[in-house]
Phi, psi and omega in degrees: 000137164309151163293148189277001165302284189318325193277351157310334187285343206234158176300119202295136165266177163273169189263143184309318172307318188288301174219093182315315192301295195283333152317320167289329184297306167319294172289322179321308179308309254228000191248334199067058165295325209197156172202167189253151186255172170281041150227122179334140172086339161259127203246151188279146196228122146223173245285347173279323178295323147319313160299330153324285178310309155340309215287326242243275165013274172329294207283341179253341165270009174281297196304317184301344162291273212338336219228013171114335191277165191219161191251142162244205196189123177267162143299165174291330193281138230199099167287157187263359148331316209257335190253349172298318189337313182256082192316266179320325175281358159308295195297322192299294188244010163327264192005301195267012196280101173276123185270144153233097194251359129247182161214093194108230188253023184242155215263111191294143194277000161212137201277122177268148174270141189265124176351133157243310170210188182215062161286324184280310158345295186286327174313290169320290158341277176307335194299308231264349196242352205238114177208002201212151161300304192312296200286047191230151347287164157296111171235080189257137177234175126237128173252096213219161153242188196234175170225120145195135150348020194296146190270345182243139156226148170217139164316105154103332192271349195198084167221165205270018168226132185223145174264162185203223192199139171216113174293151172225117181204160203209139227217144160296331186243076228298319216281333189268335170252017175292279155005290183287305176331281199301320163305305185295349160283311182295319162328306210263337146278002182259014191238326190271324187296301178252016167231331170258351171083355192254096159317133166223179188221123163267123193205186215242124145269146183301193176281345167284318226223042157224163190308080169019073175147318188297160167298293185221150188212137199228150184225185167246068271212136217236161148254136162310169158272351157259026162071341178270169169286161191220129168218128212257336187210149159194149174242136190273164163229139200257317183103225204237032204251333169259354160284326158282322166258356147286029168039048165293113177226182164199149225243108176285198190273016189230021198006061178260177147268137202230129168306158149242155204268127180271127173213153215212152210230183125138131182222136180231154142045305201296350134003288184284330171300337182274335161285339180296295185294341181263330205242330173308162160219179194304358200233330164144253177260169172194080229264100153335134188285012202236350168221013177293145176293319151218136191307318192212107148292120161288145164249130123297099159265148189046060156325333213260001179295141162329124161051011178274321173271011156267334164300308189318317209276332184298298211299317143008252189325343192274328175297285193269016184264351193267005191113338194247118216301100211224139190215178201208140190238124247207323191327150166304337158259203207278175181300333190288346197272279215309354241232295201268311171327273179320242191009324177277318207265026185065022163305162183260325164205161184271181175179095179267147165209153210200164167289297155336324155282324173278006167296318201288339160103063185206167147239212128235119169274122172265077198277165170304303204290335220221322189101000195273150183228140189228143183249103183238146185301121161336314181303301224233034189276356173282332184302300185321295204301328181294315175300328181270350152283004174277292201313317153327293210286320189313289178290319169302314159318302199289351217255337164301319183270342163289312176307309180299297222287275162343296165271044184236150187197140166305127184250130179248011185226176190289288195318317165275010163277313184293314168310313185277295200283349152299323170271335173263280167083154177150213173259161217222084228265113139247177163248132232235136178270338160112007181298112160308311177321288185304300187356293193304316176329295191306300159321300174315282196255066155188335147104350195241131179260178191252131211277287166191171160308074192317139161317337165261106185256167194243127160274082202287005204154153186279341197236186204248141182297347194250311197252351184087326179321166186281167201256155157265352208208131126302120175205165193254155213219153147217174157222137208250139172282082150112135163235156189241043181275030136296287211321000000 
């Protein structure tokens, strides 16, 4: 960790215990991650918060080929005609819709929706290309932004034009898009997990809090380092409903016509609002190593010495022939600027040479998450580094998942939901009868929506934490940033 002689050098954050909300905002700023444009609500991505995404990007479209999928790319544009088709999924995002109703200077004779999601799109689409059991399944992605009209924005958690990856995919069968949901949850927590460092608890939402049109819809629902929820991902099974209304049919192996059963995907940007808030500290950002833009920054130290920024510059060169994503910092300033600098923006390790260290044939490694430093042989530095960004990543997972694990506790009445989460706050294991009323309760007198129905469930009890009635379900209770049950 930097010294606060260093950390002076560089711009002072809030400290997280003091204000979370303006800490985050500090770093989102202050990491150069995001800058705000003139229009409320819209935000500047710069190249370093991009390059996340980038990156965030790659590792997850590399698994959806694996897995058969293929990407295309829709218009923004939504005639409303088109978005009417799905009474419920209609109602879900009228709010947020932005038109556009001229073009040019002339008054359009029907008003476009500017894109929120493209389930009618991909509808429109599957009508004209789906006519046959061959041409099934569809396993279609698109990497797009969405536009909606949100009245609150936060960096990366809420904005109202955001980028995001959206599954569209359309299945011959129900038991085959039954299927596909749960593959793409599983994706998308083994993604969070061995790649982002974010312990999750994968489940079912209920019938209040799933996506306007699905039968069911499962998310990945994540904890903060301030104990609220994040729900990072999630996948729908839609059944045969948007396909009855877009008169989708297609002629099976028995040549009847038959629905095809549909499901839809899709994780975004908040992502990164989600690496900010579980792995950062007082010090700044703090980057998984499998998606930092760079893995390992070199330092010179006492540059202006003989041959030092040319060892600096070997280690570099060295680094990045071996796979590891490397940048060499050359600049005039002093090394202690340069120390707290890396440090706001979460490189994962450091990598100082000094004259001295190259008498000795060494460097001295520096990792982010913990502050610990190792002197490792020069000989054996393409071995080292890869191995201690596993150890970064190692730790960044266990310490996050030690944080889920502490704050998640059995409730066994409405008074002790209220309780922990006032003094406490996390998750909250109760048993649900499965009622909206109680839901609505919960909210109400307790301050908490319901995350999900975990896939594993636990049985904490016989009655429902709200009503005594008998429970149906284990489910987890929080207070959440935001919800993305649009996706």
């Amino acid at each position: 960790m930097a010294k606060d002689s260093n950390k002076k050098q560089v711009e002072q954050i809030t400290d997280m215990e003091v204000d979370f909300a303006q800490w985050y905002t500090d770093v989102c700023r202050k990491a150069e991650l995001i800058d705000y444009s003139s229009i409320k609500g819209m935000f500047i991505y710069r190249p370093y918060g991009y390059a996340i995404w980038e990156n965030i990007q790659h590792a997850l479209d590399q698994k959806f080929k694996e897995t058969g999928h293929e990407n295309v790319y829709l218009p923004m544009l939504i005639p409303e005609s088109l978005l009417q088709k799905e009474k419920d999924h209609v109602e879900g995002f009228a709010p947020e819709c932005a038109w556009v109703t001229y073009g040019g200077s002339e008054k359009l004779e029907e008003r476009y929706c500017i894109r929120p999601t493209s389930e009618t799109l991909f509808c429109e689409h599957y009508k004209n290309i789906i006519h046959s059991h061959r041409d099934l399944p569809k396993l279609y992605n698109q990497w797009c932004s969405v536009l909606r009209w949100e009245k609150t924005s936060r960096p990366f958690l809420r904005h109202r034009e955001f980028l995001w990856q959206e599954g569209h995919t359309m299945h011959a069968t129900e038991e085959e898009a039954r299927e596909e949901t749960m593959r793409m949850l599983n994706i998308y927590a083994d993604f969070m997990e061995n790649v982002l460092a974010m312990p999750v608890v994968r489940g079912r939402k209920t019938d209040k809090e799933k996506f306007n049109g699905a039968e069911e819809t499962y998310t990945v629902e994540c904890m903060m380092h301030d104990r609220k929820a994040l729900q990072a991902g999630t996948s729908h099974y839609f059944g045969d409903g948007f396909a009855k209304a877009f008169d989708i049919t297609f002629t099976g192996k028995d040549n009847q016509p038959h629905y095809p059963h549909q499901t839809s995907w899709g994780v975004s940007t908040r992502m990164i609002g989600g690496i900010i808030m579980t792995h950062g500290d007082d010090n700044g950002l703090v980057l998984p190593p499998r998606i930092a833009p760079t893995q390992a920054v070199v330092i010179p130290v006492a540059a202006h010495k003989p041959g030092v920024l040319e060892a600096a510059a070997s280690l570099r060169d060295r680094l990045n022939a071996a796979g590891v994503r490397s940048k060499m910092d050359d600049s005039d300033n002093s090394p202690g600027w340069k120390f707290a600098e890396y440090e706001m923006k979460g490189v994962p390790v450091r990598v100082e040479i000094g004259p001295k260290d190259m008498e000795k044939n060494q460097c001295c490694i520096c990792r982010r998450d913990s502050g610990e430093k190792v002197f490792v042989s020069l000989d054996e530095l393409e071995t080292v580094v890869p191995q201690l960004l596993d150890a970064v990543h190692d730790g960044l997972y266990q310490r996050a998942k030690k944080n889920l694990e502490d704050h998640t506790k059995v409730c066994m009445t409405l008074d002790e939901v209220k309780e922990f989460m006032e003094t406490e706050g996390g998750f909250a294991k109760t048993m649900w009868c499965g009622d909206l009323e109680c839901e609505l309760k919960m909210k109400e007198q307790a301050g908490v929506s319901s995350r999900c129905m975990p896939l594993q469930q636990e049985h904490v009890s016989d009655v429902c934490v709200c009503c005594g009635k008998p429970a149906k379900h284990s489910i987890l209770w929080g207070v959440a940033y935001l919800s993305l049950i649009h996706i």
